[in-house]
C-alpha positions, 0 to 999 in steps of 0.5 A, spaced: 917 597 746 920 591 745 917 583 744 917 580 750 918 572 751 916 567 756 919 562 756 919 560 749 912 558 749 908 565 747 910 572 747 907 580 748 907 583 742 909 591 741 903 595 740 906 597 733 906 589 732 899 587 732 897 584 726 892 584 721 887 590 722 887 590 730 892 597 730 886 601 728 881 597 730 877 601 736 878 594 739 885 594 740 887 591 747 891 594 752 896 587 751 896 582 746 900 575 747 901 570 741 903 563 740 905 561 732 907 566 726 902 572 724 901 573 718 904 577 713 902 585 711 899 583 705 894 578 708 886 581 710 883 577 716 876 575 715 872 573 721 868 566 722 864 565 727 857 562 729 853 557 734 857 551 739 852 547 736 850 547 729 847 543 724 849 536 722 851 540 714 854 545 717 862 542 717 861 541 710 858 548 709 864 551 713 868 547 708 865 550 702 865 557 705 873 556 706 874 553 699 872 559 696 877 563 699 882 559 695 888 563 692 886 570 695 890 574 701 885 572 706 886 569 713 880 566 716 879 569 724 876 564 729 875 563 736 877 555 738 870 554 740 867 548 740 862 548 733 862 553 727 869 556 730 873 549 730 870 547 724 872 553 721 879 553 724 879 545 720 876 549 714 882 553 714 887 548 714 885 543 709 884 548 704 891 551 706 888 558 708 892 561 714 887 561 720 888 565 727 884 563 734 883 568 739 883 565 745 878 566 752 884 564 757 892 565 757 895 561 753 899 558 758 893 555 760 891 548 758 886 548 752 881 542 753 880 536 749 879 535 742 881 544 742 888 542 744 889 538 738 886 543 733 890 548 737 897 545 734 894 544 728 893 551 728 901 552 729 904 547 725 901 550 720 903 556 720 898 560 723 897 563 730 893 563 737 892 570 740 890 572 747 889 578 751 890 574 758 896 573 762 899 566 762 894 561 766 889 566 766 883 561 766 878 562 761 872 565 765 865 567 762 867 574 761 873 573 757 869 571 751 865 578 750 873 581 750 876 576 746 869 577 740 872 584 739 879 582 737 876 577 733 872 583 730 878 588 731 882 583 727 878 583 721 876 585 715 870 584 715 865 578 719 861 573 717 856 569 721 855 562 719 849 559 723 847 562 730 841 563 734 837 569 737 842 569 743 849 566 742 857 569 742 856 570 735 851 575 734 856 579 740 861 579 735 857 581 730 855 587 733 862 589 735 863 588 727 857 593 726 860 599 731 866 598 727 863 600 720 865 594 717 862 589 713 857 583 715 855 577 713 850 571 714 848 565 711 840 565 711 837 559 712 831 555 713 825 560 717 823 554 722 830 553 724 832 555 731 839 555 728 838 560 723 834 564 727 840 569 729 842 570 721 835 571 719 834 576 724 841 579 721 838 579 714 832 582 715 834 587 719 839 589 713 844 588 717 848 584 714 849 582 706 847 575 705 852 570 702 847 565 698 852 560 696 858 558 700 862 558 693 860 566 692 863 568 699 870 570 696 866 576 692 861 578 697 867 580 702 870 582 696 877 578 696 879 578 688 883 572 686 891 573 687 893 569 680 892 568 673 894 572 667 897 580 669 896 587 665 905 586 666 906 578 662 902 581 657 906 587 656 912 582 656 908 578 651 908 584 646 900 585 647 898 592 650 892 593 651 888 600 651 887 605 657 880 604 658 881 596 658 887 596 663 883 601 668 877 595 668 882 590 669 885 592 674 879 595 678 875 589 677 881 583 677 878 577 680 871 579 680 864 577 677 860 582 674 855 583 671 854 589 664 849 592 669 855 593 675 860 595 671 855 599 667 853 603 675 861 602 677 864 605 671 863 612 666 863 609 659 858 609 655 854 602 653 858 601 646 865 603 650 864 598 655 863 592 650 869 594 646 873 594 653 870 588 654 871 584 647 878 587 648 880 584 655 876 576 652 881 577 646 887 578 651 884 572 655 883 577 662 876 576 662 870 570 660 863 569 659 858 565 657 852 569 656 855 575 655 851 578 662 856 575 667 863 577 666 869 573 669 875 577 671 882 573 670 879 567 674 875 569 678 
């Protein structure tokens, strides 16, 4: 199937073309129209998503949640809604992480206030809107259900930054939850109505905590892209043993501690500390306290 344009405004994507993960997503839409660049092959999507009506933080913890992404393959997934969605679209922007909008209406229709700014942003940036409705098609409320599947469909895995007992959020979380893929949730303050739906994620076990919005990176699983490689090295004339590239290259861009890479990996006590003063001598890994290892950056 061919690519379809409209008037040079947006364009139907051939099934084949769907980006990210919405090709196996059991979600994956009948139709799909797009305004913008999709990202490349390489990239990983990660749903953001929560309350219309968030804290007074919640701005800056969208912000400290999207700076911890910060030279990974990540794109941040949203849904252009007013609250946590858009501020995590703004997010995305500031700290030059590529960002998709899926949205409820055509994307021939007119987007409203402050949405519409945002929604350009999202395009000069090199990002994309998505939608699965023809041309002017409103955005009706039913809409919104369909387009949290996509949000979900397209991503890696999702996480819920502040939502309610009842809210959109909680339904793509869901759909993230069919799908067998990771969840997320920042807990926050038990008295607080606007934490209560990640609460109830948390404690129900449906969802893996992010306790810091810095630590975001490495509980989605997204290791850092830069810094020293097992190939400079060799280059440089430094060759370092099987045992030691193996760690490296399983555990590049992460933190760990002894006890994990003790439960992750086969070696021996006394072998894994060699690996590891190996790779600290090469520069691939750093601690402080020799409990948290850094991995090449991360």
């Amino acid at each position: 199937m061919e690519t379809k344009n409209y008037n040079g405004s947006y364009r139907e994507l051939a099934p084949e073309n769907y980006p990210l993960q919405l090709n196996q997503s059991k979600y994956r839409p009948k139709q799909l129209f797009c305004k913008g660049t999709l990202p490349s092959a390489d990239k990983i999507g990660i749903a953001m998503v929560g309350t219309r009506r968030p804290s007074a933080s919640a701005e800056e913890l969208c912000r400290r949640l999207a700076s911890s992404l910060i030279g990974t393959n990540a794109v941040i997934i949203s849904g252009l809604a007013q609250g946590i969605d858009s501020y995590c679209h703004r997010a995305a922007l500031d700290v030059g992480i590529p960002t998709i909008a899926v949205l409820a209406q055509g994307l021939g229709a007119k987007i409203e206030g402050e949405r519409s700014t945002l929604a350009e942003r999202i395009l000069d940036a090199g990002g994309a809107l998505l939608s699965e409705y023809e041309g002017n098609t409103p955005a009706y409320k039913g809409n919104f259900i369909a387009r949290n599947r996509i949000i979900s469909g397209l991503s890696q895995s999702t996480l819920v930054v502040q939502s309610r007992q009842k809210g959109g959020a909680l339904l793509t979380a869901q759909f993230c939850i069919e799908e067998g893929k990771q969840l997320l949730a920042c807990p926050g303050n038990f008295d607080c109505e606007i934490y209560s739906g990640t609460n109830a994620l948390l404690d129900s076990g449906r969802a893996k905590p992010v306790f810091v919005p810095e630590s975001l990176r490495s509980a989605a699983g997204f290791p850092v892209l830069d810094g020293a490689s097992v190939e400079q090295l060799t280059s440089c004339g430094i060759s370092l043993s099987d045992g030691a590239q193996k760690v490296f290259k399983r555990f590049n861009g992460f933190r760990k501690t002894f006890s994990e890479l003790q439960q992750d990996l086969e070696f021996k006590a006394p072998e894994l500390l060699a690996i590891l003063t190996e790779l600290e001598i090469s520069g691939l890994v750093t601690s402080k306290d020799n409990f948290q290892f850094y991995f090449n950056g991360a």
